[in-house]
C-alpha positions, 0 to 999 in steps of 0.5 A: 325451117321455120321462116314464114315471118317475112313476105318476099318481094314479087309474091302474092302475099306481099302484093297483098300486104302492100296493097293493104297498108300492112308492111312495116318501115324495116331496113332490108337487113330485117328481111331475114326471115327472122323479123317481122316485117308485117302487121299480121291481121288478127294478132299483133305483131309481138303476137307473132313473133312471141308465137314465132319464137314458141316454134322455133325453140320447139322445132330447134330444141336439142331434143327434136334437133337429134331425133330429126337427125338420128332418123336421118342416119337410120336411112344410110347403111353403116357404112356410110353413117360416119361421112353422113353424121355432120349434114345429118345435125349441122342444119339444125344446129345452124337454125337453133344459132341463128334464131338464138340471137333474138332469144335464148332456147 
């Protein structure tokens, strides 16, 4: 899961964004891993999320998204595919939904 634009509460990071005056006035439904909720220090902020949003129609294209989920069920036996198939793809397709909303990928 790609999810590293949000700095959680209580982590070093964020203490350290705070401290130097770099978090972004977001309502907390923005603390979503999907929205930028800091001025990176050597990008701008469009940077980062144009940078964030390469990533994730890479990572969640269909292509990768069967790759990752064929050689999921490689490591079952036959027996055992057809009841692993849904966990195997469904995650992917979830991620690649949810960041569609920002984007079309």
């Amino acid at each position: 899961m790609a999810a590293e634009i949000t700095e959680d509460i209580g982590t070093p990071f964020r203490d350290l964004v705070e401290s130097e005056g770099r978090l972004l006035e977001m309502p907390w439904s923005h603390y979503d891993t999907a929205h930028v909720t800091f001025v990176p220090k050597n990008f701008t902020v469009d940077e980062l999320r144009s940078a964030y949003d390469w990533l994730c129609r890479k990572i969640y294209s269909p292509q990768q998204i069967a790759v990752r989920g064929l050689r999921s069920l490689s490591k079952y036996p036959v027996a055992k595919v057809a009841s692993k198939a849904f966990g195997s793809f469904s995650t992917d397709y979830g991620y690649r939904r949810t960041y569609a909303f920002r984007n079309d990928i």
